[in-house]
Backbone and ligand atoms as CSV (ligand in chain L), in Angstrom:
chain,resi,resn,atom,element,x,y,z
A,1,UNK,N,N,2.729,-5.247,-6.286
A,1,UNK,CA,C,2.101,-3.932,-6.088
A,1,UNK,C,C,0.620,-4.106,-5.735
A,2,UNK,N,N,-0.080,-3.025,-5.029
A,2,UNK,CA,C,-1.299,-3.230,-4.147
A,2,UNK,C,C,-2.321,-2.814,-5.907
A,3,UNK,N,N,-3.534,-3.315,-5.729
A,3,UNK,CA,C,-4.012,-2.498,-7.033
A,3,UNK,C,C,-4.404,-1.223,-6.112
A,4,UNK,N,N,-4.664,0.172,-7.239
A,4,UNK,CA,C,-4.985,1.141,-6.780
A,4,UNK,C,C,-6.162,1.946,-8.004
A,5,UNK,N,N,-6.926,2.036,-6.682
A,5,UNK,CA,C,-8.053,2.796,-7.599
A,5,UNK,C,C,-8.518,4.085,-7.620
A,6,UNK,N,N,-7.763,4.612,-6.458
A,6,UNK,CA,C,-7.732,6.157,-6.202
A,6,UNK,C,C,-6.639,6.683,-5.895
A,7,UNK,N,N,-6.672,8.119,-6.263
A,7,UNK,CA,C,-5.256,9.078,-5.670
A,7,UNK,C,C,-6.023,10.089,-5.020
A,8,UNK,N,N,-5.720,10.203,-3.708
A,8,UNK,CA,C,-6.311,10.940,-2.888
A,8,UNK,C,C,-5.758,12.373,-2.441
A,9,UNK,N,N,-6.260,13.572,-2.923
A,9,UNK,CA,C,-5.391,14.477,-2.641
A,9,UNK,C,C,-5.702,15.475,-1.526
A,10,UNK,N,N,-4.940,15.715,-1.153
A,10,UNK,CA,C,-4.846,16.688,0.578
A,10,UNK,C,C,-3.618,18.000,0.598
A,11,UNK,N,N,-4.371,18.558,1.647
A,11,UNK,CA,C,-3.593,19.535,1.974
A,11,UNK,C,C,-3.022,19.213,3.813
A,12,UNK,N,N,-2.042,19.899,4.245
A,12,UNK,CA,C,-1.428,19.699,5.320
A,12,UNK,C,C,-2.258,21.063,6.410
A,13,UNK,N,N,-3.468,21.339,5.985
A,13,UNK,CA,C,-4.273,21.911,6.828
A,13,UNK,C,C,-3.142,23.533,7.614
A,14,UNK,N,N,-2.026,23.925,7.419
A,14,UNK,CA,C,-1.522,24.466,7.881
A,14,UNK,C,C,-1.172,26.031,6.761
A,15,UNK,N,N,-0.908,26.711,8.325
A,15,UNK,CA,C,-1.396,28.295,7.077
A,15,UNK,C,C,-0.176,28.429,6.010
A,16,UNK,N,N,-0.707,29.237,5.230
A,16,UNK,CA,C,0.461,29.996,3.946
A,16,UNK,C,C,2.032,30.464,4.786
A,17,UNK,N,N,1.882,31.245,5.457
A,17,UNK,CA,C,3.006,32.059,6.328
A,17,UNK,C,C,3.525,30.937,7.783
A,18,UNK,N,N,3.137,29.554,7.673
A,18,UNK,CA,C,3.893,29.053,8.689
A,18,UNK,C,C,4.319,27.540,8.030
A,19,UNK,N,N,5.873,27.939,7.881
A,19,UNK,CA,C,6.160,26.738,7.122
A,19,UNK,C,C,5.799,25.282,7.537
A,20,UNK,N,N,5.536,24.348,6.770
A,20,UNK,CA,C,5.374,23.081,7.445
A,20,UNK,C,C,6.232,22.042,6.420
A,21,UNK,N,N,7.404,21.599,7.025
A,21,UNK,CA,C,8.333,20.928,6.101
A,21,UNK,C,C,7.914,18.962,5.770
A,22,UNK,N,N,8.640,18.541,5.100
A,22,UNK,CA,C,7.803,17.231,5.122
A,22,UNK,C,C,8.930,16.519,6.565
A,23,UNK,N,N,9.590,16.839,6.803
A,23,UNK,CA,C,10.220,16.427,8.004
A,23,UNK,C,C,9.249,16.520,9.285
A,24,UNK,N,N,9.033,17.691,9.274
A,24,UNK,CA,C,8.329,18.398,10.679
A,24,UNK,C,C,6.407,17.057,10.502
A,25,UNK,N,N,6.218,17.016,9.210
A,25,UNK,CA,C,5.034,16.215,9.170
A,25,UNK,C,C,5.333,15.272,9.120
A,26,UNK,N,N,6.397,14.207,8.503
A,26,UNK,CA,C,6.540,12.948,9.176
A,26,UNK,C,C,6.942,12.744,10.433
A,27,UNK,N,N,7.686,13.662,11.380
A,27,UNK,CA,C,7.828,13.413,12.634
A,27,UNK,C,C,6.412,13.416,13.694
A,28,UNK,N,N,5.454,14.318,13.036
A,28,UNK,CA,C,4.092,14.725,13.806
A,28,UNK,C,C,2.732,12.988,13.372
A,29,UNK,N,N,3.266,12.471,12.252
A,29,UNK,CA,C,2.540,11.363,12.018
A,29,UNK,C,C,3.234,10.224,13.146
A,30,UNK,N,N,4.715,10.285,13.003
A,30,UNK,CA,C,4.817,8.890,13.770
A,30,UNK,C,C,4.976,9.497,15.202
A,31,UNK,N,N,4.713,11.292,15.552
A,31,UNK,CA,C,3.974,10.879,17.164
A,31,UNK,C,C,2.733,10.003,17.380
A,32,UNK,N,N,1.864,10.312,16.185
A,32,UNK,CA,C,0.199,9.963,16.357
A,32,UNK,C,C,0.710,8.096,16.421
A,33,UNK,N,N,1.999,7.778,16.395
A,33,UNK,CA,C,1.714,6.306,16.609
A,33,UNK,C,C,2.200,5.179,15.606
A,34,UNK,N,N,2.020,6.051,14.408
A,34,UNK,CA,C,2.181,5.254,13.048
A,34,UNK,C,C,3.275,5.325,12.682
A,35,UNK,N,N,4.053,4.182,12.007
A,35,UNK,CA,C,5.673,3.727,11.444
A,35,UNK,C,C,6.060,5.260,10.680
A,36,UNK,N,N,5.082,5.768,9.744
A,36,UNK,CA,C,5.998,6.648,8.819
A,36,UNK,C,C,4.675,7.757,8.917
A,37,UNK,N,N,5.246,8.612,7.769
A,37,UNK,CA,C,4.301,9.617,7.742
A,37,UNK,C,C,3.519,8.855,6.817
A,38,UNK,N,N,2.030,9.553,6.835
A,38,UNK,CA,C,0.749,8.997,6.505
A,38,UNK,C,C,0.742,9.129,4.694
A,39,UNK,N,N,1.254,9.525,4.084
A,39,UNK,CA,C,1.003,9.997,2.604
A,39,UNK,C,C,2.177,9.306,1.868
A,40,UNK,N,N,1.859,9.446,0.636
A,40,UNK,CA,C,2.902,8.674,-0.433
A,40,UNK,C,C,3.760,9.588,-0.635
A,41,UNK,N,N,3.335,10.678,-1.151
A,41,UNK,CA,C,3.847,12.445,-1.695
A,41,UNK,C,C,3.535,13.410,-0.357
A,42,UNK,N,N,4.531,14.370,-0.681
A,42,UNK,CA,C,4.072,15.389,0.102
A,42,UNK,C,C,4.999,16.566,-0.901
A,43,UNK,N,N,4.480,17.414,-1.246
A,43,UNK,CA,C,4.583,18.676,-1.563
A,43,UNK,C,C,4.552,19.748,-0.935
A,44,UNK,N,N,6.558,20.584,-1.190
A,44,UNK,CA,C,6.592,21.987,-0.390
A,44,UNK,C,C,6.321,23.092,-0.796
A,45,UNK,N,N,6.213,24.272,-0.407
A,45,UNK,CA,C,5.739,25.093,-1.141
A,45,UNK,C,C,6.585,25.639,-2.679
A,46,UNK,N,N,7.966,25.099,-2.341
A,46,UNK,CA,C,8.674,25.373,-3.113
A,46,UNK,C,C,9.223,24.741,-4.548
A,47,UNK,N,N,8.186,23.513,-4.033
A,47,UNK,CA,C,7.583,22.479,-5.909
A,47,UNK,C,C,7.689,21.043,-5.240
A,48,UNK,N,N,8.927,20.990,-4.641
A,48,UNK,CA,C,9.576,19.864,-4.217
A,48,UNK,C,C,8.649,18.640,-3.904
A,49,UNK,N,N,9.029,17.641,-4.754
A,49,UNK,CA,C,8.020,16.492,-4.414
A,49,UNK,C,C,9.145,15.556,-3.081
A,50,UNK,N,N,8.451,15.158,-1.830
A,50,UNK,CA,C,9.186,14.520,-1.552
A,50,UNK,C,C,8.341,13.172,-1.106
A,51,UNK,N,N,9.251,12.141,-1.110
A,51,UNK,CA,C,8.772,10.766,-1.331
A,51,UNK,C,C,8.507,10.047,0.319
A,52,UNK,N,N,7.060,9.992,0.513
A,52,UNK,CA,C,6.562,9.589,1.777
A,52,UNK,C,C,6.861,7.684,1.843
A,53,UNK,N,N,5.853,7.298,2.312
A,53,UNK,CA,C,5.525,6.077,2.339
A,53,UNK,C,C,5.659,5.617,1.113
A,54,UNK,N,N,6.399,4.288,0.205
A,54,UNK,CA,C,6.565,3.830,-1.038
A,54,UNK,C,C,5.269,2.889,-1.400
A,55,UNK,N,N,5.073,3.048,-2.848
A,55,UNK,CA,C,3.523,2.745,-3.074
A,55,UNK,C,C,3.073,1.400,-2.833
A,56,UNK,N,N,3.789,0.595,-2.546
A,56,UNK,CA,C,3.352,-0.513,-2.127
A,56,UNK,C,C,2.892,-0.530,-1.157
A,57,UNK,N,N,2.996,0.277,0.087
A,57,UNK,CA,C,3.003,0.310,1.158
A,57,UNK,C,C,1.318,0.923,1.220
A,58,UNK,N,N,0.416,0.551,2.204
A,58,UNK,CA,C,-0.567,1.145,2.270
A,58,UNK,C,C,-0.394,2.829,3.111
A,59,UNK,N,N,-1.060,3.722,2.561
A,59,UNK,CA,C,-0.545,4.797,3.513
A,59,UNK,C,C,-1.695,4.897,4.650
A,60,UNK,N,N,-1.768,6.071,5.203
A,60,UNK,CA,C,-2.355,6.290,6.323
A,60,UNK,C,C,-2.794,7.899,6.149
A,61,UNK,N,N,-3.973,7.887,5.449
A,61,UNK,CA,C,-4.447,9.755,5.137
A,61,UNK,C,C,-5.662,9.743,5.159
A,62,UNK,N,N,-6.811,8.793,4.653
A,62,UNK,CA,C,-8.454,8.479,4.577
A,62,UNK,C,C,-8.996,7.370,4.776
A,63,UNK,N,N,-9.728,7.821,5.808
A,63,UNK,CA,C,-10.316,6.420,6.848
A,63,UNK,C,C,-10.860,5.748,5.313
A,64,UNK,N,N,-11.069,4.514,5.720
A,64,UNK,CA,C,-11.697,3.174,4.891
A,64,UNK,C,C,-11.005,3.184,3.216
A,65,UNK,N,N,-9.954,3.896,3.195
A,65,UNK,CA,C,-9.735,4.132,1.915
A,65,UNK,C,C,-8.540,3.983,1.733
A,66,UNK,N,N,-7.655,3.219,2.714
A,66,UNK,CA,C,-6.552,3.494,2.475
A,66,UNK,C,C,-5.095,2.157,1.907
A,67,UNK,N,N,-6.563,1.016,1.810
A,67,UNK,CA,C,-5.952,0.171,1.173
A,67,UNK,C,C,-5.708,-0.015,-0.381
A,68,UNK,N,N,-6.518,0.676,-1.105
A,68,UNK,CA,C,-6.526,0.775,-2.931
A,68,UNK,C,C,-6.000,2.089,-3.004
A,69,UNK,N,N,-5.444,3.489,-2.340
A,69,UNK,CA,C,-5.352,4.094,-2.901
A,69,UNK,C,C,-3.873,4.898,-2.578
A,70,UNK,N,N,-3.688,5.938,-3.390
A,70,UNK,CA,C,-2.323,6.771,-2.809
A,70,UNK,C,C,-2.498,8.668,-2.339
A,71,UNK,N,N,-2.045,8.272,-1.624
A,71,UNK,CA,C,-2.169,9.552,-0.600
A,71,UNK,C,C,-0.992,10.722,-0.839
A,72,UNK,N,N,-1.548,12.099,-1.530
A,72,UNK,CA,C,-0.461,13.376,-2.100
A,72,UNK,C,C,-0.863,14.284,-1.074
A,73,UNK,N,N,0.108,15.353,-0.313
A,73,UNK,CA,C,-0.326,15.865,0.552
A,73,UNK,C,C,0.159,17.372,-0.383
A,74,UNK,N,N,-0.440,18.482,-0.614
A,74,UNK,CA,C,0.270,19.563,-0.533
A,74,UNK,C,C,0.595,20.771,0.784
A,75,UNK,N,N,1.637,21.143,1.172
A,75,UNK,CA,C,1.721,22.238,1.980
A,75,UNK,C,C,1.127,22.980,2.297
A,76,UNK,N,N,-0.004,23.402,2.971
A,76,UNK,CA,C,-0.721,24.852,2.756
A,76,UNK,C,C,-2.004,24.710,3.416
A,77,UNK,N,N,-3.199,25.090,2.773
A,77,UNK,CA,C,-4.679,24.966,2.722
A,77,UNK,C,C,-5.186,25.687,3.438
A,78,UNK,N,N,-4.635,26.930,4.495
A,78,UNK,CA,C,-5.379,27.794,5.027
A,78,UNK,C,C,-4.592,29.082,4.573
A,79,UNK,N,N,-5.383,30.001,4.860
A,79,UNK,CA,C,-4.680,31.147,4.385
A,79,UNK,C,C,-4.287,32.451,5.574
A,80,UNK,N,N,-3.920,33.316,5.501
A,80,UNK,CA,C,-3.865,34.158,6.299
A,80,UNK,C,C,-4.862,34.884,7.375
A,81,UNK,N,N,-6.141,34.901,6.617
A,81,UNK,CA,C,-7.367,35.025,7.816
A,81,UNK,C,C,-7.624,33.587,8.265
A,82,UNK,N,N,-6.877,32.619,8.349
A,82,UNK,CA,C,-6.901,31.894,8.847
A,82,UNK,C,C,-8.717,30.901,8.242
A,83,UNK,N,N,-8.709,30.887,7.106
A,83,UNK,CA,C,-9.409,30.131,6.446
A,83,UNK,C,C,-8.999,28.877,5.234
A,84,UNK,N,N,-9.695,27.968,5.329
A,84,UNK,CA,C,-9.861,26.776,4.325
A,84,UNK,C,C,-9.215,27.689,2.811
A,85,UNK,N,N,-8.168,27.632,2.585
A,85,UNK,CA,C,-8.155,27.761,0.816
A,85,UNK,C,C,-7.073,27.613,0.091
A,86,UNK,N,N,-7.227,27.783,-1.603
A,86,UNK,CA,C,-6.190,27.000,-2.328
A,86,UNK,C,C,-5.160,27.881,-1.905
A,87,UNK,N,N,-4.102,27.312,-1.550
A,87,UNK,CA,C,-2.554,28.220,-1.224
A,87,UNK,C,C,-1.475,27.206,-2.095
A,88,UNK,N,N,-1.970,27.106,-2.960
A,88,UNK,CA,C,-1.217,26.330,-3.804
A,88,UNK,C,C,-0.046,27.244,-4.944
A,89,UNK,N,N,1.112,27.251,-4.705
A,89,UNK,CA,C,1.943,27.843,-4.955
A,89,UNK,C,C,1.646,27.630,-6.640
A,90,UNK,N,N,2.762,27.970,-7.633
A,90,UNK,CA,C,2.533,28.297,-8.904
A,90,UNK,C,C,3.603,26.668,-9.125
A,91,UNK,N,N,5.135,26.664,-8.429
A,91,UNK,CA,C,5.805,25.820,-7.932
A,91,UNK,C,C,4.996,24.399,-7.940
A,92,UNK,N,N,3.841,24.562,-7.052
A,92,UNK,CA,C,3.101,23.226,-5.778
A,92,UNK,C,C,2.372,22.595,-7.396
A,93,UNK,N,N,1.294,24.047,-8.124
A,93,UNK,CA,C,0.666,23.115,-8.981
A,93,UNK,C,C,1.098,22.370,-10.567
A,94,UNK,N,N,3.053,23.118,-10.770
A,94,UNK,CA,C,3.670,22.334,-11.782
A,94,UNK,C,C,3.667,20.854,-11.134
A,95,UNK,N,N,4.421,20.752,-10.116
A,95,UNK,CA,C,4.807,19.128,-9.223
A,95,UNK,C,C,3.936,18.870,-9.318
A,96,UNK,N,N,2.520,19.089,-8.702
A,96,UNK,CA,C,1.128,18.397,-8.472
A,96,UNK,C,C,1.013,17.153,-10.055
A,97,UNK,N,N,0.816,18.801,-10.985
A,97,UNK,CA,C,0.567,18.198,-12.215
A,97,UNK,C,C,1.474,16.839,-13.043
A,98,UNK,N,N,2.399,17.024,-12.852
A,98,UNK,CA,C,3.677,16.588,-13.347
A,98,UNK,C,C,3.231,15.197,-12.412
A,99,UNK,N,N,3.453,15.017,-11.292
A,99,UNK,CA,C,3.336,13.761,-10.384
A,99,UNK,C,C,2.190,12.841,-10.911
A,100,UNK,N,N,1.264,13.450,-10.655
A,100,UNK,CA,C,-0.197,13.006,-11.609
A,100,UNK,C,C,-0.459,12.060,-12.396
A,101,UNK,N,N,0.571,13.330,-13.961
A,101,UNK,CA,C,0.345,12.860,-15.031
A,101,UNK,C,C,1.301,11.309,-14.948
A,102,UNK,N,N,2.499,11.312,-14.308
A,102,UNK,CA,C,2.849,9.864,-14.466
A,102,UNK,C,C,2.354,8.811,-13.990
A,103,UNK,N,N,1.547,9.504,-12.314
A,103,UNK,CA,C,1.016,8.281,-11.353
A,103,UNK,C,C,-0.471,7.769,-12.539
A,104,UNK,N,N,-0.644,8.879,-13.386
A,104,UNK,CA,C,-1.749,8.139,-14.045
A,104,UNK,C,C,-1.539,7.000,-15.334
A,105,UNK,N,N,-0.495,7.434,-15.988
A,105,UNK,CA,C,0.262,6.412,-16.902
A,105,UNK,C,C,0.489,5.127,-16.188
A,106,UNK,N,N,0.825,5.221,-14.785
A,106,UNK,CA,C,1.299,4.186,-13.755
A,106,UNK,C,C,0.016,3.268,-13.739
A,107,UNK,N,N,-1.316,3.940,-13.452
A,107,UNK,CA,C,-2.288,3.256,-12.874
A,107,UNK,C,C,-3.923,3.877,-13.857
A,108,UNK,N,N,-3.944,4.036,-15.014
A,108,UNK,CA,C,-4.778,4.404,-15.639
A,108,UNK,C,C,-6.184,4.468,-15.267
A,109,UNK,N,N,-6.617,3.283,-14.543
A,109,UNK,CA,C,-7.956,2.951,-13.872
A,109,UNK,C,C,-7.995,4.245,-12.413
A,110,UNK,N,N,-6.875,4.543,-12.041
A,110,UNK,CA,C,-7.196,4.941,-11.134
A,110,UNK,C,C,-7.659,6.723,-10.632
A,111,UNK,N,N,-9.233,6.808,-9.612
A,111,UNK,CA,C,-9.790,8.231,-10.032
A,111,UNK,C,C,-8.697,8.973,-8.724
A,112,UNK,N,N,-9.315,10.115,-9.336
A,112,UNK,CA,C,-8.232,11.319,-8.627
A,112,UNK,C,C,-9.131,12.403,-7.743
A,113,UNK,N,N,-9.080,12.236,-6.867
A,113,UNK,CA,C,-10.148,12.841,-6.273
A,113,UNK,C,C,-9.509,13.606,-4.697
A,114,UNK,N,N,-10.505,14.858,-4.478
A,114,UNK,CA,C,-10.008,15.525,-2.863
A,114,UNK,C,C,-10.533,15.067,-1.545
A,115,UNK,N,N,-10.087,14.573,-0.665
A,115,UNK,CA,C,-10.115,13.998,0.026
A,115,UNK,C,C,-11.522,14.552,0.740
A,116,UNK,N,N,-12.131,15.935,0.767
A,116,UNK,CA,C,-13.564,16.081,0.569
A,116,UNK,C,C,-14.979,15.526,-0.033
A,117,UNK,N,N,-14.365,14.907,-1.472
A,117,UNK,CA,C,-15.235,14.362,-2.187
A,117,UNK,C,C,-14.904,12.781,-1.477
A,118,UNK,N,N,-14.811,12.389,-0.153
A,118,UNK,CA,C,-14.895,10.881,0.018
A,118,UNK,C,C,-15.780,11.273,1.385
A,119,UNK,N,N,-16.475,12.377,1.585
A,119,UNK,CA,C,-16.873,12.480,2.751
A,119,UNK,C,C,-18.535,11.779,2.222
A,120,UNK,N,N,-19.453,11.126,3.532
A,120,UNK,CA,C,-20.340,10.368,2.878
A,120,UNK,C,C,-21.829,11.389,2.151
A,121,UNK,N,N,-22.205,10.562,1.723
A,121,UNK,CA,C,-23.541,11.707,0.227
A,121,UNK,C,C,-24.375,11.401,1.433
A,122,UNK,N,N,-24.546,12.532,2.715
A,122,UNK,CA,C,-25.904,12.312,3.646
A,122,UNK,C,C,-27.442,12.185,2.539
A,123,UNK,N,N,-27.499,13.030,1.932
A,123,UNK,CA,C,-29.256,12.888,1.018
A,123,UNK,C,C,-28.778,12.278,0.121
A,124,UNK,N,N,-27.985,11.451,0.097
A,124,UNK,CA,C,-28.165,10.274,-1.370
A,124,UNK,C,C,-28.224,10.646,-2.621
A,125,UNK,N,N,-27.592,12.028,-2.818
A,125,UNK,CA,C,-28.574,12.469,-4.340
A,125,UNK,C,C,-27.305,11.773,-5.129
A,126,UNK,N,N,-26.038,11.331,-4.867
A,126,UNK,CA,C,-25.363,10.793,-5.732
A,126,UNK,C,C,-23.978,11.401,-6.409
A,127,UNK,N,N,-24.109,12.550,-5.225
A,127,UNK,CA,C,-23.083,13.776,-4.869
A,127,UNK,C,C,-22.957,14.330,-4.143
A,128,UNK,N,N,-21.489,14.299,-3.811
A,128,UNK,CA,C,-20.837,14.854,-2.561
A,128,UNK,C,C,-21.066,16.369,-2.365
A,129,UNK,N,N,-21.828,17.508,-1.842
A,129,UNK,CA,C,-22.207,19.017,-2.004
A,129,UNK,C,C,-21.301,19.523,-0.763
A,130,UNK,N,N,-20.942,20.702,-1.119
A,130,UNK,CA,C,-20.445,21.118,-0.187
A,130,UNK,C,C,-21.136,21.371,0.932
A,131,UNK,N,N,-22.175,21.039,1.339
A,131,UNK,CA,C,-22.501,21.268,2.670
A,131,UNK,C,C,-22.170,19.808,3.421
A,132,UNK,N,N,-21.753,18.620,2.391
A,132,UNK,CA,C,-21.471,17.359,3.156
A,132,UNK,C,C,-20.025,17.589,3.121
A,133,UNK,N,N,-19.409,18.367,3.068
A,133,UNK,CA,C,-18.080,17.690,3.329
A,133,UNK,C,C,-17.844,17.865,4.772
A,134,UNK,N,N,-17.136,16.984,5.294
A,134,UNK,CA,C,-16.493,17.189,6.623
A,134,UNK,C,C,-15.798,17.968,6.768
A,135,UNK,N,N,-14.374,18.243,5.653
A,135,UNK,CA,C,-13.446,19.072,5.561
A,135,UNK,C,C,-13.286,19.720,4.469
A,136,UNK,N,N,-12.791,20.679,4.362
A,136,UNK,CA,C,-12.315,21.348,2.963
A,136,UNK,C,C,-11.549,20.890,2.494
A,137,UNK,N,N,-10.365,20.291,3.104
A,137,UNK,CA,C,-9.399,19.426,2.862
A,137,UNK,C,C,-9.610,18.811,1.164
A,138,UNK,N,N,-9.059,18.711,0.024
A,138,UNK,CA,C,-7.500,19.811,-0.017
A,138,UNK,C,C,-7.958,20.970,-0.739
A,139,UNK,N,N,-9.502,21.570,-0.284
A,139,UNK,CA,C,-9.591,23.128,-0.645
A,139,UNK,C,C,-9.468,23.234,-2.513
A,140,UNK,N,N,-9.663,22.545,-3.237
A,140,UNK,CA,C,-10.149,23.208,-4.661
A,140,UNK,C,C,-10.429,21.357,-4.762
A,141,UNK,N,N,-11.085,21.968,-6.512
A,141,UNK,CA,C,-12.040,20.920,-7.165
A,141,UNK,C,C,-11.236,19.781,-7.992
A,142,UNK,N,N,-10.448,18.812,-7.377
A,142,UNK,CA,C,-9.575,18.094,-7.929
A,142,UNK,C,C,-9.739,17.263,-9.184
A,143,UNK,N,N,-11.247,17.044,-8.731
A,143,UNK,CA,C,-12.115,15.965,-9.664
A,143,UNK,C,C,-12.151,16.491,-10.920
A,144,UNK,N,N,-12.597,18.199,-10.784
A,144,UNK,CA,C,-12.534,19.041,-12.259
A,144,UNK,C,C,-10.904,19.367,-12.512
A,145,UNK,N,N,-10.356,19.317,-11.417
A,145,UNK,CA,C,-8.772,20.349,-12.351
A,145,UNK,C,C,-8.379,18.858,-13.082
A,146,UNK,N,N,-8.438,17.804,-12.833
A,146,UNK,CA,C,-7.715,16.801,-13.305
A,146,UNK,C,C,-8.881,16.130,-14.073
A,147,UNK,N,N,-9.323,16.699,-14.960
A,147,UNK,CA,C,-10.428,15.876,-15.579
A,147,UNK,C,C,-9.147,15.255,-17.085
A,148,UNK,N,N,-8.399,16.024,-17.285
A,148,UNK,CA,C,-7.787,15.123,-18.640
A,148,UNK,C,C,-6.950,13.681,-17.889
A,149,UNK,N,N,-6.621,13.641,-16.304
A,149,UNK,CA,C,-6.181,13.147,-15.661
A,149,UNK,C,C,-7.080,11.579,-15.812
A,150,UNK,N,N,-8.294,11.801,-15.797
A,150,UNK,CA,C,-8.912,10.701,-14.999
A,150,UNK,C,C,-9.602,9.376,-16.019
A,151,UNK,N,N,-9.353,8.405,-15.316
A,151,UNK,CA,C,-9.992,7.316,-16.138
A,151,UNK,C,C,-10.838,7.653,-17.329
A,152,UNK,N,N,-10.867,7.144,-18.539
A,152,UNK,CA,C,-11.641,7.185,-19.590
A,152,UNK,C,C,-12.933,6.682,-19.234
A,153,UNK,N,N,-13.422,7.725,-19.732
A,153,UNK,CA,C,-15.443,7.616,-19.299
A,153,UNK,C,C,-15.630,7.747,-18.233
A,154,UNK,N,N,-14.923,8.443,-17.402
A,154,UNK,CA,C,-15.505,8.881,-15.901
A,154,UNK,C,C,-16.366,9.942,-15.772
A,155,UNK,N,N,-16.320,10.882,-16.387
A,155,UNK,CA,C,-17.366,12.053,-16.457
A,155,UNK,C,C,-18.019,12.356,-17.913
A,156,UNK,N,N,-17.925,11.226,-18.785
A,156,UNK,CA,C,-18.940,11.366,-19.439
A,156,UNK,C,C,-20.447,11.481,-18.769
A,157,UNK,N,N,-21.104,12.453,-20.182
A,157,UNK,CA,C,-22.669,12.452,-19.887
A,157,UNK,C,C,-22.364,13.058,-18.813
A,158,UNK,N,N,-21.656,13.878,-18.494
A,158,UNK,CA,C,-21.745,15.098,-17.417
A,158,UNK,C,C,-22.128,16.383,-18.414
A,159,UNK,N,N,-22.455,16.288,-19.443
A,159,UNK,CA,C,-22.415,17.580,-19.917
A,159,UNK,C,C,-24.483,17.899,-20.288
L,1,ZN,ZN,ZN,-7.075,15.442,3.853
């Protein structure tokens, strides 16, 4: 097994009201070229975890990052006015959670983070702000929803 030090989480950039199946997205990854679809997980709106690329396998979801870590995609992330946001079903965030909590038993060291928070700290202050992210991508605060999730002593002395 590869070591892994991150779980990288994403959304499939596609609206609430237009389904996007994990079929229809692994067929759209290996147009772009690549053997399989790009993610480990992918999540439908309807809870369903389905099993991408196997974890040994490096996936293909965040530039420079994609050798230590595992890649969860959920369904959704724009909404009906056609904006960036959580469309995370009630369904999407039992699986989310549930997947998580084992991939973290699996790999304890490893942080859990939105594929936003890997965009680079332009002013250096030592945090990713939302005016640096590139993308919204996966659209809520992963780092905080999964704080019982994450390595011991990672956000200490945050308080
Ligand atoms: Zn992403």
């Amino acid at each position: 097994m590869r070591t892994i030090t991150l779980i990288v989480l994403h959304c499939s950039a596609t609206r609430i009201d237009r389904p996007y199946t994990f079929r229809q997205c692994r067929e759209d990854h290996r147009q772009r070229g690549w053997k399989d679809i790009g993610y480990h997980y992918y999540i439908t709106r309807d809870g369903q975890v389905h099993e991408g690329r196997p974890l040994w396998q490096v996936g293909a979801h965040c530039k420079g990052q994609n050798q230590h870590s595992i890649g969860i995609c959920y369904e959704g992330g724009i909404n009906l006015f056609d904006e960036p946001a959580d469309t995370r079903t009630r369904a999407q965030r039992q699986s989310l959670r549930a997947l998580l909590t084992r991939l973290h038993d699996q790999f304890p060291g490893a942080i859990i983070m939105g594929h936003r928070d890997l965009s680079p700290d332009l002013d250096g202050n030592g945090r990713i702000d939302p005016d640096e992210w590139m993308k919204q991508c996966p659209c809520f605060d992963a780092i905080i929803e999964y704080e019982d999730l994450q390595p011991e002593g990672l956000l200490e002395g945050d308080d």
